[in-house]
PAPA-423193 format. One record per residue (C-alpha): residue number from 1; residue in three letters; x, z, y. Coordinates in steps of 0.05 Angstrom, whole numbers, always signed. Example, Ala and Ser with C-alpha at 12.3 -4.5 7.8 and 13.67 -1.06 7.14 Angstrom:
<recs>
(1, "ALA", (+246, +156, -90));
(2, "SER", (+273, +143, -21));
</recs>
This chain:
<recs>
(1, "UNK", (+90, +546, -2195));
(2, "UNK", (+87, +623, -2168));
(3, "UNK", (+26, +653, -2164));
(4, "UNK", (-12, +686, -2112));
(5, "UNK", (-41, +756, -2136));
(6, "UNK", (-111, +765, -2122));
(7, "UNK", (-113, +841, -2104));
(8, "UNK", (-144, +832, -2036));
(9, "UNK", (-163, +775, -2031));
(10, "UNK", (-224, +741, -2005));
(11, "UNK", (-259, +697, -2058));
(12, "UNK", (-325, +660, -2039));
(13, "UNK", (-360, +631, -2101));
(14, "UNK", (-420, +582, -2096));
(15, "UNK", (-477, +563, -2152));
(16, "UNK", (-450, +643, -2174));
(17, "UNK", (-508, +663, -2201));
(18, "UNK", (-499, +647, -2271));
(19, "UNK", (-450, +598, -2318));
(20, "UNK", (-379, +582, -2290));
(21, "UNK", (-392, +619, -2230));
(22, "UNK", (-418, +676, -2250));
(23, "UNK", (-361, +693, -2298));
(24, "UNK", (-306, +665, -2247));
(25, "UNK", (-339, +712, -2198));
(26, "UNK", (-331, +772, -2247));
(27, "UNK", (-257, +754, -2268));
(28, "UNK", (-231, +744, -2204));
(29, "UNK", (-265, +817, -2180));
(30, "UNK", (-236, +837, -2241));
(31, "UNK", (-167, +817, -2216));
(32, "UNK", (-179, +856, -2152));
(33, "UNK", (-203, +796, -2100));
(34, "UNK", (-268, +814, -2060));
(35, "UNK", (-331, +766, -2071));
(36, "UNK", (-389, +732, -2038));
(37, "UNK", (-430, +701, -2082));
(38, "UNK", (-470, +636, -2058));
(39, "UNK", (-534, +600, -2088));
(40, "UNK", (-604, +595, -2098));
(41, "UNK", (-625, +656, -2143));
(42, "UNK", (-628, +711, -2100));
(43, "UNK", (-650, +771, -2164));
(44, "UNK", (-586, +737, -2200));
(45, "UNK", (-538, +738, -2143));
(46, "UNK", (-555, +809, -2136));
(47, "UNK", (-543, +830, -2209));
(48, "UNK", (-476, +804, -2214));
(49, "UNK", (-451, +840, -2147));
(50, "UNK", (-479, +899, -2175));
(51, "UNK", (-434, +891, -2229));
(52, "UNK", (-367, +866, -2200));
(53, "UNK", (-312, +909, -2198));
(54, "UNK", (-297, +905, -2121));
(55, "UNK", (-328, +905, -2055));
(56, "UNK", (-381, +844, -2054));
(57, "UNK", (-444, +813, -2029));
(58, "UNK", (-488, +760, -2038));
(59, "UNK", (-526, +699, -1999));
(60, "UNK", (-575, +671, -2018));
(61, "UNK", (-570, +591, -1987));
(62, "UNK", (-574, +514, -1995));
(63, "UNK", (-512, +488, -2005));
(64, "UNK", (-536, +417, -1979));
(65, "UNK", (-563, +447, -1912));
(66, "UNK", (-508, +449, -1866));
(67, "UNK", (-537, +513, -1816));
(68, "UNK", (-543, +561, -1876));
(69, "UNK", (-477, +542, -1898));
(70, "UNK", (-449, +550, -1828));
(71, "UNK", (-482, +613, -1822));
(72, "UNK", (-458, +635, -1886));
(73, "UNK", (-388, +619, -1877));
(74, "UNK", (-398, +661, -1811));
(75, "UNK", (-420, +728, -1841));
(76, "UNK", (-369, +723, -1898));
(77, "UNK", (-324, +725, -1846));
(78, "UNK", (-351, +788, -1814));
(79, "UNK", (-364, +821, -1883));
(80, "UNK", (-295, +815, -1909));
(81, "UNK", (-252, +795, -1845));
(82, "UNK", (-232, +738, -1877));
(83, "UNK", (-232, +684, -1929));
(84, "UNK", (-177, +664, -1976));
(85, "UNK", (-216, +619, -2032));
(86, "UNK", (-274, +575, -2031));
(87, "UNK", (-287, +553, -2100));
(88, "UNK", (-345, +499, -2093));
(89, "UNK", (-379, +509, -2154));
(90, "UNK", (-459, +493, -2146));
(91, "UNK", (-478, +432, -2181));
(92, "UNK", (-537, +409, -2221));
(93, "UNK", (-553, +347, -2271));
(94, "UNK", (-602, +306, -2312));
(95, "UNK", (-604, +258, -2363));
(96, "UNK", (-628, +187, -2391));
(97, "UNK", (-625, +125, -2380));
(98, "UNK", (-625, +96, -2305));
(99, "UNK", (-684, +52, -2298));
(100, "UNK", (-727, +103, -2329));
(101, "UNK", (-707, +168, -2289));
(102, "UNK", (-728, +206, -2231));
(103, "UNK", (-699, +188, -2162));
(104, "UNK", (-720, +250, -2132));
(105, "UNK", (-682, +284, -2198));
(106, "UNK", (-622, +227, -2185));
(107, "UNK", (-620, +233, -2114));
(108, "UNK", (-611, +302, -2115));
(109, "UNK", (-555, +313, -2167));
(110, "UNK", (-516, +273, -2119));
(111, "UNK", (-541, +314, -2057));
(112, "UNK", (-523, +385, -2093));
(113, "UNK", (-457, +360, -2131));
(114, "UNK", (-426, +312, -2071));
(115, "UNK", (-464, +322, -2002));
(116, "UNK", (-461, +407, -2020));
(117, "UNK", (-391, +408, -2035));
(118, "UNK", (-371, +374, -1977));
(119, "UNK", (-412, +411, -1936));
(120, "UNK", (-384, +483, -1966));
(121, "UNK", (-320, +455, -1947));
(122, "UNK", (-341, +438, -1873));
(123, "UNK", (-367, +502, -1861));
(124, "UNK", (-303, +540, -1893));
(125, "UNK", (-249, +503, -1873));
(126, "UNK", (-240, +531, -1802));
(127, "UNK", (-235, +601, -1840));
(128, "UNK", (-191, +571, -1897));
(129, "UNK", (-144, +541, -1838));
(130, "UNK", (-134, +612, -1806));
(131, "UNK", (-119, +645, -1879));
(132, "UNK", (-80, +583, -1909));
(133, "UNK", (-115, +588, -1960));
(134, "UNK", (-149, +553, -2016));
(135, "UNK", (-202, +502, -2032));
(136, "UNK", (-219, +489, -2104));
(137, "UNK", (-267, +428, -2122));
(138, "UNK", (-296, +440, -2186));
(139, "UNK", (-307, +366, -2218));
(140, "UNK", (-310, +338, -2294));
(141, "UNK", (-293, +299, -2348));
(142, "UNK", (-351, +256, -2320));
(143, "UNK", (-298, +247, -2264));
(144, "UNK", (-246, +220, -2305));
(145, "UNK", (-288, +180, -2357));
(146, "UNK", (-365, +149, -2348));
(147, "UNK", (-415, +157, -2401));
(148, "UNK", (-484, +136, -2402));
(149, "UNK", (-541, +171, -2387));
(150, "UNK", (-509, +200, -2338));
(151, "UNK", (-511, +154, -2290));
(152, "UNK", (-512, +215, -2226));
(153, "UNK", (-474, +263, -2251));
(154, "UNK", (-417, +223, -2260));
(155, "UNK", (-423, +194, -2196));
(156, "UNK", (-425, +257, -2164));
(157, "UNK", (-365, +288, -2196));
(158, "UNK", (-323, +223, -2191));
(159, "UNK", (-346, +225, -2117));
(160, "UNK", (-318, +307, -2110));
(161, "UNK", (-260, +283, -2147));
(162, "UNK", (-235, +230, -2093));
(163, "UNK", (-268, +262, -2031));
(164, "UNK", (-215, +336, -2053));
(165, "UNK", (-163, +289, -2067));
(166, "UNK", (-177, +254, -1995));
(167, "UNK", (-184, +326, -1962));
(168, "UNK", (-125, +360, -1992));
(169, "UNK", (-79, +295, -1959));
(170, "UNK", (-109, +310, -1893));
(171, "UNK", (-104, +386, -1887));
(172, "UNK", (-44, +412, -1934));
(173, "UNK", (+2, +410, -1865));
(174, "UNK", (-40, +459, -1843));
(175, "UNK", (-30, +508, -1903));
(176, "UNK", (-99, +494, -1940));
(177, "UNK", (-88, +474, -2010));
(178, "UNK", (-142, +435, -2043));
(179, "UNK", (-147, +435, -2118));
(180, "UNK", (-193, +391, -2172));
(181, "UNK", (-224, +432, -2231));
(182, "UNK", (-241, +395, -2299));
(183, "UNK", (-285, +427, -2340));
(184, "UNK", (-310, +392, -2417));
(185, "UNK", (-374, +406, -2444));
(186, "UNK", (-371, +484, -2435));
(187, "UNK", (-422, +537, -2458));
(188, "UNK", (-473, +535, -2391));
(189, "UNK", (-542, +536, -2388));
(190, "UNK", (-530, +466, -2359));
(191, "UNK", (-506, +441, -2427));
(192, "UNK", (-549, +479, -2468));
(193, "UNK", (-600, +452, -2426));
(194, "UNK", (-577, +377, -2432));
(195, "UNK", (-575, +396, -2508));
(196, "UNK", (-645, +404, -2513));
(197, "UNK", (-657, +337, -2510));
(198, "UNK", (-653, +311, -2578));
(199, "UNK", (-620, +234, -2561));
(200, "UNK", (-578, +273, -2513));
(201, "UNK", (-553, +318, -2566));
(202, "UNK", (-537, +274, -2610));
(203, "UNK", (-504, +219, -2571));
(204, "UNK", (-452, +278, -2543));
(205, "UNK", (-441, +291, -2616));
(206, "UNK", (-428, +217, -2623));
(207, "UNK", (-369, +222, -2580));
(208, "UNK", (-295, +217, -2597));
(209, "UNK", (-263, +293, -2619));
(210, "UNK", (-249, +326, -2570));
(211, "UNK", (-298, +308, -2529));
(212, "UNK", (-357, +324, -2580));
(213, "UNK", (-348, +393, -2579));
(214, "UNK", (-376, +455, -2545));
(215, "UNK", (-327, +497, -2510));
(216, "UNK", (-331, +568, -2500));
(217, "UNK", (-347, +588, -2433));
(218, "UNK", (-292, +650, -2428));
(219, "UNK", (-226, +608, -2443));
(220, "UNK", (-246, +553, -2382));
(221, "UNK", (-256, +605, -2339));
(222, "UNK", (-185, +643, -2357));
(223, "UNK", (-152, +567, -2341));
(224, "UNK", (-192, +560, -2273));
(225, "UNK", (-172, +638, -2250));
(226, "UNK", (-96, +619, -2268));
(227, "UNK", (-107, +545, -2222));
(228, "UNK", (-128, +597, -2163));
(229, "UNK", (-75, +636, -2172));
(230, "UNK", (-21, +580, -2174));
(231, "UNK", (-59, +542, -2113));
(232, "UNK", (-68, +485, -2167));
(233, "UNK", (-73, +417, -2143));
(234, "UNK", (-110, +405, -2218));
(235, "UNK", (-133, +455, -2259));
(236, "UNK", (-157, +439, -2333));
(237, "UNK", (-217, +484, -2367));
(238, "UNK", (-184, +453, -2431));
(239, "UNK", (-125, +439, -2446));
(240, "UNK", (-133, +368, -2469));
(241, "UNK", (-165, +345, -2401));
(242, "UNK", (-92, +329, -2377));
(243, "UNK", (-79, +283, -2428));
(244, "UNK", (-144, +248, -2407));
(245, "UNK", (-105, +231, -2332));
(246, "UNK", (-62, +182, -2358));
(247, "UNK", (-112, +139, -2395));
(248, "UNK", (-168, +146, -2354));
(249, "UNK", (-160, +73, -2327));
(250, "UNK", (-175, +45, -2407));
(251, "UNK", (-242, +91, -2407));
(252, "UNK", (-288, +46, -2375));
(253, "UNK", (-283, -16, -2417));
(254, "UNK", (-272, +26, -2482));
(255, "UNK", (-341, +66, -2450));
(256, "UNK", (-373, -1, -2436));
(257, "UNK", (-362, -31, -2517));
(258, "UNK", (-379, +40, -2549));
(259, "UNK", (-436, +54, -2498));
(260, "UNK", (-477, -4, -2514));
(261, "UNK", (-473, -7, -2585));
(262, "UNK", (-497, +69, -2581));
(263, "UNK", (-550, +50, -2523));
(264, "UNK", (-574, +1, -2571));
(265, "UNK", (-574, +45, -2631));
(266, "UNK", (-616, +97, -2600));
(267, "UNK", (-668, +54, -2547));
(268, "UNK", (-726, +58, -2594));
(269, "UNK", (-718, +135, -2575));
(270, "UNK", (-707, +139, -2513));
(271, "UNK", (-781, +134, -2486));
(272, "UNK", (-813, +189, -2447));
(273, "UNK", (-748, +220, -2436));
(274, "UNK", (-748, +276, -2391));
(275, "UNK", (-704, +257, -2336));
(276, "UNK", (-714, +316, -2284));
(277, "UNK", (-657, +362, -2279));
(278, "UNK", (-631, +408, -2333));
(279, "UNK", (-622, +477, -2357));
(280, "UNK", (-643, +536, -2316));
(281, "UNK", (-596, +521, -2251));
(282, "UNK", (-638, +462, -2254));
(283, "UNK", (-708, +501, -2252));
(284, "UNK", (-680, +544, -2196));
(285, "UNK", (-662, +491, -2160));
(286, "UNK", (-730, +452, -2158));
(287, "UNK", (-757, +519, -2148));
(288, "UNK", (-726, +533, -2083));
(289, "UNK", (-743, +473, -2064));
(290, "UNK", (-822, +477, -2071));
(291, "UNK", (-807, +544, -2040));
(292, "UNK", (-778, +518, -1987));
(293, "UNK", (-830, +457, -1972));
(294, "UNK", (-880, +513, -1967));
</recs>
């Protein structure tokens, strides 16, 4: 498929103040596009524009409250004149097992992952119509397979999944492209966050190669800048993702036999779990919220 250069271009990057979007944010000003940088960490979001290569600016917003997003999506507008890529990238997770964990922590991973992303897209699309240009969904292997533990998170990015696959049917005659990113276990805060938890750790570890592994964070991000540039439909942070498409539908039963002999294995362990979210997107995120109540 050709590709579209970048020079120019409008790129609008959510949950950019650190991990995939951070770097994403800096490669694609690296390549010449122009920036504006989304999420909850205002000191953050202003360090990496300072650093970008190109013209850029920063908002700090919500992506679950619909106004700020529409009033975001408004000002990029003026800023830049335009908007040629919305990469819906905010997202946040816990951990443990269901019965035991927080629904405000649950409820929320869902809200930020699934309710934000479709709200980004709401707010952008009317700009993405006039550009024809491009949406890209950032999901997960928790998309394509379950796992437990993880009962939210891979809700949430199975829901993103089939809600950009739904979206890209509905506006691709109008010259928006919609694309699906899977990412494994990268180097984020996130996971390094997740990994703190001992029984966390080690169940990941307890998963089939490749899945076990920690991937570096630079080499995902090369693969998701070369999906923008192609307009991807799917766009794999590792290589071996594809492969996972065409057996997905054997995952959950193969999940279900594995997963409880594991569950069982480690339940003596798994009491006073933390279950809040993870990592430091996570802090920032309950953060702004207590902010915010006050």
């Amino acid at each position: 498929m050709s590709r579209v250069g970048l020079e120019g271009q409008v790129a609008v990057v959510t949950g950019a103040a650190r991990g995939v979007g951070e770097l994403l944010a800096r490669k694609l000003s690296a390549r010449g596009a122009r920036v504006a940088l989304v999420g909850l960490e205002e000191e953050a979001l202003k360090e990496v524009s300072g650093r970008l290569h190109t013209d850029s600016a920063h908002w700090y917003a919500d992506v679950t409250d619909r106004e700020a997003m529409t009033r975001v999506a408004r000002e990029v507008k003026e800023r830049f004149g335009k908007v040629d890529i919305v990469v819906a990238n905010a997202g946040v997770a816990n951990g443990g097992p269901f019965a035991d964990s927080d629904p405000e922590a649950w409820r929320r991973v869902i809200e930020v992952n699934l309710i934000g992303s479709a709200v980004t897209a709401r707010a952008f699309l009317p700009v993405l119509t006039e550009s024809r240009g491009y949406l890209l969904q950032i999901a997960s292997l928790a998309a394509i397979t379950p796992a437990p533990m993880m009962t939210a998170y891979c809700a949430s990015k199975a829901g993103v999944e089939a809600y950009a696959h739904s979206l890209r049917a509905e506006v691709g005659h109008q010259g928006v492209r919609v694309g699906v990113g899977y990412l494994s276990w990268t180097d984020t805060d996130m996971v390094r966050g997740a990994d703190q938890d001992e029984v966390m750790r080690e169940l990941r570890q307890r998963l089939p190669w490749p899945a076990n592994k920690t991937y570096p964070l630079g080499p995902a991000v090369d693969r998701i800048v070369a999906g923008i540039e192609r307009r991807s439909a799917h766009v794999y942070g590792q290589r071996w993702l594809r492969g996972m498409q065409g057996v997905r539908g054997y995952l959950p039963a193969l999940i279900g036999t594995v997963g409880q002999r594991e569950m069982k294995r480690f339940a003596p362990r798994l009491q006073g779990m933390r279950t809040g979210l993870v990592g430091a997107g996570g802090a920032a995120d309950e953060e702004a919220r207590v902010t915010h109540r006050h």
